[in-house]
C-alpha positions as CSV (number, residue, x, y, z in Angstrom):
1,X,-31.8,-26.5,-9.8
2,X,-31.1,-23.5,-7.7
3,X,-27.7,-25.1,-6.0
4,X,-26.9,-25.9,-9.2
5,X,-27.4,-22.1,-10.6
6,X,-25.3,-20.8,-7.3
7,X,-22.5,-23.0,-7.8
8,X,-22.1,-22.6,-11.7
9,X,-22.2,-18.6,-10.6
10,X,-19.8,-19.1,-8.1
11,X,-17.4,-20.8,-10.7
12,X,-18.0,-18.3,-12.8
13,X,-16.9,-15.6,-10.1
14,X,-13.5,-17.3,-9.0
15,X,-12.5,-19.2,-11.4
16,X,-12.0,-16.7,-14.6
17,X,-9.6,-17.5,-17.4
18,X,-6.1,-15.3,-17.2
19,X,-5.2,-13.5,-19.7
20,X,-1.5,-13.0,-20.6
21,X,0.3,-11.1,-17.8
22,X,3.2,-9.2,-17.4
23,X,4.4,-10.9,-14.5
24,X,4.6,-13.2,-12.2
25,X,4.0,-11.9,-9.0
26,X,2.7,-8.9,-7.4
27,X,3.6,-7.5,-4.1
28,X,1.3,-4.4,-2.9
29,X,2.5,-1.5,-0.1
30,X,0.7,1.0,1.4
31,X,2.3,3.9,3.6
32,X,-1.0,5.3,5.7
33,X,-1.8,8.4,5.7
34,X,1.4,9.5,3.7
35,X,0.7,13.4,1.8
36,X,1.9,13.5,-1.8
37,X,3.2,17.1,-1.0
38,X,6.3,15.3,1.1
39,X,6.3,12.4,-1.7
40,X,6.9,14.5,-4.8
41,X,8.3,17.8,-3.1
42,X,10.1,16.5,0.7
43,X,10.3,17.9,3.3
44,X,7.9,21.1,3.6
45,X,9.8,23.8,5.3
46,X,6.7,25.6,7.3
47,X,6.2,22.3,9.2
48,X,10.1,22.3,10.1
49,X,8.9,23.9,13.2
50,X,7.9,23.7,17.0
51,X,4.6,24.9,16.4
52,X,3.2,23.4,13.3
53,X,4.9,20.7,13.0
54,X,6.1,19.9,16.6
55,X,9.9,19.6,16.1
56,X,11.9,19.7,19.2
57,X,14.9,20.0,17.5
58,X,14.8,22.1,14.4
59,X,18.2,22.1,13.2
60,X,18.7,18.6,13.3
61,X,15.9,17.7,11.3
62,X,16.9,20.4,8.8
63,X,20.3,18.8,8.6
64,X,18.5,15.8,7.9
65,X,15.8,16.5,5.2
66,X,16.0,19.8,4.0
67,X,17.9,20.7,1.0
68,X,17.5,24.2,-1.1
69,X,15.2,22.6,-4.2
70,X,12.6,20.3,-4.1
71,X,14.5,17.7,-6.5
72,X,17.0,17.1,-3.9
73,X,14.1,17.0,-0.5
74,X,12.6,14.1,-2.1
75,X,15.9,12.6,-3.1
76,X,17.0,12.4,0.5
77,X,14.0,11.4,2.2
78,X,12.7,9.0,-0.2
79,X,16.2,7.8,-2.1
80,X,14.7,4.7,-3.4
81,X,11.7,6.2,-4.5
82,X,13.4,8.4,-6.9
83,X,16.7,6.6,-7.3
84,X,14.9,3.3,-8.6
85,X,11.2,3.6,-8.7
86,X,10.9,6.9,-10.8
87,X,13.8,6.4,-13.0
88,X,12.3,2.4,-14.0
89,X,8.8,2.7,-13.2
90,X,5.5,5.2,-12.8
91,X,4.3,7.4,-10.6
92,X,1.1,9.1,-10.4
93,X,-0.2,11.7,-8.4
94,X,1.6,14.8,-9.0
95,X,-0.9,18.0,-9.4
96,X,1.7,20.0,-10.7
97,X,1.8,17.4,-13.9
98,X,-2.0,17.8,-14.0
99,X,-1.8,14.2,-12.9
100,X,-3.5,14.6,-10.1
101,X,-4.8,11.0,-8.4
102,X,-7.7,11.3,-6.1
103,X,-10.1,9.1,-3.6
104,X,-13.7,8.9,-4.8
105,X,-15.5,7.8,-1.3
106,X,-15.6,11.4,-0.1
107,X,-14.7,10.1,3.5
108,X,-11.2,10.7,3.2
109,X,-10.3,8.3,5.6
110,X,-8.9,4.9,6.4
111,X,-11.3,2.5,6.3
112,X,-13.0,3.9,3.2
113,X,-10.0,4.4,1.4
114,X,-8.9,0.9,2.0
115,X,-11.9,-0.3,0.6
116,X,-11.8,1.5,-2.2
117,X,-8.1,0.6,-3.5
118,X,-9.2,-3.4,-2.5
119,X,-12.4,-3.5,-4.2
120,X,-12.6,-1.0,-6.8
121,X,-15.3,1.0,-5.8
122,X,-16.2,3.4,-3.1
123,X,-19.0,1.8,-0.8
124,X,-21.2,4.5,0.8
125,X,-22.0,2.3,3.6
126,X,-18.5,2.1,4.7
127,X,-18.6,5.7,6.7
128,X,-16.6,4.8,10.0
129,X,-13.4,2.8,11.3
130,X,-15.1,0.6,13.0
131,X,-13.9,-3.2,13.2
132,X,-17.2,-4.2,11.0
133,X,-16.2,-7.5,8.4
134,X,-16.4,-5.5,4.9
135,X,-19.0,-7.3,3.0
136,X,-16.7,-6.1,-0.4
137,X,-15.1,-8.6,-2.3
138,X,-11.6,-7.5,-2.0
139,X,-8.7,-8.2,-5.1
140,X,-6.5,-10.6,-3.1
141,X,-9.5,-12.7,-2.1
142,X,-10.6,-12.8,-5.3
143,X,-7.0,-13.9,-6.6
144,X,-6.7,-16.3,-4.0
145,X,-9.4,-17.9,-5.9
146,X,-8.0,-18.7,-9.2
147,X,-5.8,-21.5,-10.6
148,X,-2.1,-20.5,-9.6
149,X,-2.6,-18.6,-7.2
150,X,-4.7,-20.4,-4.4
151,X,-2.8,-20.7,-1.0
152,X,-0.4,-18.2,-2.8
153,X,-1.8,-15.1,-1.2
154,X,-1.2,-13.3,2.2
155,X,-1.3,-10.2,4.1
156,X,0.5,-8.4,7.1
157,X,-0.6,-5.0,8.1
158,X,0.2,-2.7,11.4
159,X,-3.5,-2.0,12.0
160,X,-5.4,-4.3,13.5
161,X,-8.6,-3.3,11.6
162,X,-7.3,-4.7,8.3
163,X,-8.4,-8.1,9.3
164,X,-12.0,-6.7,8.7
165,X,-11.5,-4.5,5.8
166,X,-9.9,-8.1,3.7
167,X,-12.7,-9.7,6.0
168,X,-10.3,-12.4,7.0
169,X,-13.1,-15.0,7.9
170,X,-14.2,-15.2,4.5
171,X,-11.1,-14.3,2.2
172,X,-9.2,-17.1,3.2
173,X,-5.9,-16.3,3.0
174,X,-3.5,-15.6,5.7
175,X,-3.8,-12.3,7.1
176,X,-1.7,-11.0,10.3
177,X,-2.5,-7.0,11.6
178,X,-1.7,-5.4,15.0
179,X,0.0,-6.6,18.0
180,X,-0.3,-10.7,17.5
181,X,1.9,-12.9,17.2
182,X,3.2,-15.3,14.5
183,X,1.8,-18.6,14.2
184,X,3.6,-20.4,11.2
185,X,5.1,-23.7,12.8
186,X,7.6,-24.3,13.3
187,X,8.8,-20.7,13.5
188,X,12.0,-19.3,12.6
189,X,14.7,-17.7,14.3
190,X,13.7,-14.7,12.6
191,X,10.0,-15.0,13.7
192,X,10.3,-15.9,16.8
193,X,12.3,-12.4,17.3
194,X,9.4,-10.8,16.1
195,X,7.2,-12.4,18.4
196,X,9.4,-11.4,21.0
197,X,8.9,-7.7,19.9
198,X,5.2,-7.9,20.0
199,X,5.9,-9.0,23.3
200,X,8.6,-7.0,24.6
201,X,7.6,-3.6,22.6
202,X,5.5,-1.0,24.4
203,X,1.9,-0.3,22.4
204,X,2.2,3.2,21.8
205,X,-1.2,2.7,20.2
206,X,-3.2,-0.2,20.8
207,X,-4.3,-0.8,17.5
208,X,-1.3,0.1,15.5
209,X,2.4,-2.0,15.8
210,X,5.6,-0.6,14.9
211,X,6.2,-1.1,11.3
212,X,9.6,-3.1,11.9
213,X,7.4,-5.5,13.7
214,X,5.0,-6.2,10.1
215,X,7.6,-5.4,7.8
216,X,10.2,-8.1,9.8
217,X,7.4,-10.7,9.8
218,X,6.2,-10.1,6.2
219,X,9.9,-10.5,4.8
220,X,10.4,-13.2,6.8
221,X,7.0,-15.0,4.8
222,X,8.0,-14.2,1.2
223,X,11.2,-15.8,1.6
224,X,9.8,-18.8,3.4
225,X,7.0,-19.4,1.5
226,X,7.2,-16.8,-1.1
227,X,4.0,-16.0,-2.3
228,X,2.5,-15.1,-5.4
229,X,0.3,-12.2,-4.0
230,X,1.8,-10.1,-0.8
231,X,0.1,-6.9,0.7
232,X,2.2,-5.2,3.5
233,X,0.3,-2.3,5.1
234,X,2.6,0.2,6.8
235,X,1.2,2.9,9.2
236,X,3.5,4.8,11.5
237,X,3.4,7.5,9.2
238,X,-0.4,8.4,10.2
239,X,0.2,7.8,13.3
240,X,3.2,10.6,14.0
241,X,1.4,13.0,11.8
242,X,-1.4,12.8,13.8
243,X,0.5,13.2,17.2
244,X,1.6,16.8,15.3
245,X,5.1,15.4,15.2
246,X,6.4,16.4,11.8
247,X,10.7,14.6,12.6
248,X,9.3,11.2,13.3
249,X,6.9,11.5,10.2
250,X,9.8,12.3,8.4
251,X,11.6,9.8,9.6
252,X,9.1,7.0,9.4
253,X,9.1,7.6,5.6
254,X,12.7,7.8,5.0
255,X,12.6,4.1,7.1
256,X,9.3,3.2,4.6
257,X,11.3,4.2,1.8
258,X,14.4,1.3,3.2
259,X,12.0,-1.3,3.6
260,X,11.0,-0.9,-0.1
261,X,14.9,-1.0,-1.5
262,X,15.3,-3.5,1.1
263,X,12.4,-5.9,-0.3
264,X,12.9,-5.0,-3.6
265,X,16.7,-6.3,-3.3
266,X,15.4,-9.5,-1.4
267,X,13.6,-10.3,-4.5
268,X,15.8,-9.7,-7.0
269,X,17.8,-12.3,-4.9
270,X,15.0,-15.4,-5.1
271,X,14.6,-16.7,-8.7
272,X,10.9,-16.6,-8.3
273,X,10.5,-13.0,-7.9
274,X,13.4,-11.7,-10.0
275,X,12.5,-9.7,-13.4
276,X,9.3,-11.5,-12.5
277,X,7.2,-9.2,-10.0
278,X,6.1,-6.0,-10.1
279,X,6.2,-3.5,-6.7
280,X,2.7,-1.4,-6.0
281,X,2.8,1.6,-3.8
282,X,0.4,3.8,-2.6
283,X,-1.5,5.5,0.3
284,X,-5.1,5.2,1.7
285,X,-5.6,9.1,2.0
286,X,-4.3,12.9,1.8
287,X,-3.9,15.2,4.4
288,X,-4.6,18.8,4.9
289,X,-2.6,21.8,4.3
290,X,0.1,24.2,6.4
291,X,-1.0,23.9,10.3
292,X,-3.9,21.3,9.1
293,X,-1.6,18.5,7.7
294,X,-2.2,16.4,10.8
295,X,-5.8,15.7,9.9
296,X,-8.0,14.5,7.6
297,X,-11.4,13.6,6.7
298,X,-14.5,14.9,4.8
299,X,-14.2,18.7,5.8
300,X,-10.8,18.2,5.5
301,X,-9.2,20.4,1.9
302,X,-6.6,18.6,0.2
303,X,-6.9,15.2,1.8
304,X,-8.6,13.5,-1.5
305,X,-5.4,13.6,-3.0
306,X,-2.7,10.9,-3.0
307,X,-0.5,9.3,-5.4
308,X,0.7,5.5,-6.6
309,X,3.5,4.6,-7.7
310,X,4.5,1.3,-9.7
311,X,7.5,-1.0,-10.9
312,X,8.9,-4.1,-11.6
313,X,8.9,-6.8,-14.5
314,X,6.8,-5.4,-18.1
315,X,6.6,-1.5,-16.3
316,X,7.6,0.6,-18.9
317,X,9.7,3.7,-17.2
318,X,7.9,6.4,-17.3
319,X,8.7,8.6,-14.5
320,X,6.4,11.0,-13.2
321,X,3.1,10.6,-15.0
322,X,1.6,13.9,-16.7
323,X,-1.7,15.1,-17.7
324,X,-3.6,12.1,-16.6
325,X,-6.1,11.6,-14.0
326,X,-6.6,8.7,-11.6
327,X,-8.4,7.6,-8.8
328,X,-7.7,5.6,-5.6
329,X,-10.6,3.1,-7.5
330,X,-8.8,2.0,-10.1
331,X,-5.8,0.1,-8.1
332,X,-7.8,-2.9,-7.6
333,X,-7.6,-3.9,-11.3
334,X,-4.5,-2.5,-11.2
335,X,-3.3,-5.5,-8.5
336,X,-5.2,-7.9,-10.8
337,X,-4.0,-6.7,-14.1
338,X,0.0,-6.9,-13.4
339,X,-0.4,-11.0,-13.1
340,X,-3.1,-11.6,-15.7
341,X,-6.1,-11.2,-13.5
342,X,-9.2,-9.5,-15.0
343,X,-10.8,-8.5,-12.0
344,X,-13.3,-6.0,-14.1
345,X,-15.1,-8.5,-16.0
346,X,-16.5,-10.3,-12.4
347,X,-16.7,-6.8,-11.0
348,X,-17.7,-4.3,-13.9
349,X,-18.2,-1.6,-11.4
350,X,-15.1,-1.7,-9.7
351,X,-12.7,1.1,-11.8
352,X,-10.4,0.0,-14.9
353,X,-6.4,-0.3,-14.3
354,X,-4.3,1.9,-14.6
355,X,-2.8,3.3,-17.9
356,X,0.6,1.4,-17.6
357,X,1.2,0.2,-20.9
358,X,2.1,-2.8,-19.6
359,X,4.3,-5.4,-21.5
360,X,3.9,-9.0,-21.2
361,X,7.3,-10.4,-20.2
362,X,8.6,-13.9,-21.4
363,X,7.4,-17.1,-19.7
């Protein structure tokens, strides 16, 4: 009687009804460690510097990024961003719009903050980066679990811990992080030059790939096996802010920001995705302020805040979000919500969706 009681629960878990959606398929980005100062304002001009910022060449990178009002900084580094995303979709995070969008773990750190986008709910227990299998239920396990969307999931990330934040033993759906190599016989041209990166490329850090490495290999996937449910974790931008080196930050955003109009054209290309998939960005933490932006962490002021932005198929356009308030917590249902998932009712603690308004799109 008690098998039977574990496996009706179980059902019960993974195998909810959907109700309607507002598309098809979802496809989910995070830029690490990205501030929302640089996202809504650009470039910041005290960190244009040797000392603060670590810029050996000042005048090149102020040819590059900085323009005289804050409109046009963000427009040049992130052109996609606010040539397509903000003019046909959302974006929250903004404390100038008292719409300020915040992490609720209080760690203020990666593997926290991961956690708490993936599973709706900041764990206490989760207080390091250590490679530790998350014992959290995360969104794209549970929605490799339901009808239309098993085997339909998969994940590519720079850092190699995310295989124990989605706790790839158990969520069961493919999952590539760090410096390995492709296995998905027989491979492609296009993969096996990635593979050949992974080899050839020297490991600046030993956790962390280049992001041309993941992003190459996770466009490679969605157009071979396009997938209902694709998370691609990006992180050089963490990684050059924390070596105090303020142009190749810069820089790996503006290259962050070409991947997205560069996926987002891909898919407007494939009749699965097009007008039928909505694009979900966001980051896993904040950073400090003036000489502190490189770090972050509990002590560290400012680094709760970050910002997501949304858009795709049944998005209204709404710009720049005002006068609402969201946490890190409520992506999660979010992910769920945009393909008819209800990831609230299994999980009532995780955080409700976000206030998108969404409109179901034709079938």
């Amino acid at each position: 009687m008690l098998q039977f009681v574990r496996v009706a629960f179980a059902f019960f878990l993974f195998f909810q009804p959907l109700p309607a959606s507002a598309a098809e398929n979802i496809i989910f980005i995070t830029w690490d460690g990205f501030r929302w100062q640089e996202l809504f304002g650009g470039a910041e001009e005290s960190l244009i510097t040797k000392n603060d910022g670590g810029v050996p060449d000042v005048p090149a990178l102020q040819e590059a990024f900085w323009r005289p009002s804050r409109e046009e900084r963000r427009e040049v580094l992130l052109p996609f961003v606010w040539g397509s995303i903000a003019k046909r979709g959302q974006i929250f995070g903004d404390p100038d719009r008292s719409a300020s969008s915040r992490v609720t773990n209080g760690k203020k750190f990666s593997y926290p903050g991961y956690n708490e986008m993936f599973a709706g709910l900041a764990d206490p227990a989760i207080n390091s980066n250590s490679k530790i299998a998350n014992p959290n239920i995360n969104v794209l396990e549970y929605a490799n679990r339901q009808l239309g969307f098993s085997g339909r999931v998969a994940g590519f990330a720079t850092w190699d811990v995310m295989e124990f934040i989605l706790n790839r033993e158990r969520s069961g759906f493919p999952l590539q992080t760090g410096w390995t190599e492709i296995v998905d016989p027989p491979l492609t041209p296009t993969q096996q030059e990635v593979n050949e990166m992974v080899r050839q490329l020297p490991r600046l850090w030993r956790g962390n790939v280049f992001d041309v490495v993941t992003f190459r290999a996770a466009k490679e996937y969605l157009t071979r096996h396009q997938p209902r449910v694709l998370y691609i974790g990006l992180g050089e931008t963490d990684e050059w802010a924390h070596a105090r080196r303020y142009d190749l930050y810069l820089e790996a955003a503006n290259r962050s920001d070409r991947y997205l109009q560069e996926l987002w054209e891909l898919l407007q290309s494939l009749p699965q995705y097009k007008d039928r998939t909505i694009l979900v960005v966001t980051t896993d933490h904040g950073r400090g302020l003036g000489r502190d932006w490189t770090n972050h962490g509990a002590q560290t002021i400012g680094a709760e805040y970050i910002w997501i932005a949304v858009v795709g198929a049944g998005v209204p356009a709404g710009g720049i979000r005002k006068d609402v308030e969201t946490t890190q917590s409520q992506i999660a249902a979010t992910l769920a919500m945009c393909v008819g998932i209800d990831f609230n009712k299994p999980f009532p603690q995780a955080a409700p969706p976000l206030p998108l308004d969404l409109v179901a799109g034709e079938k």
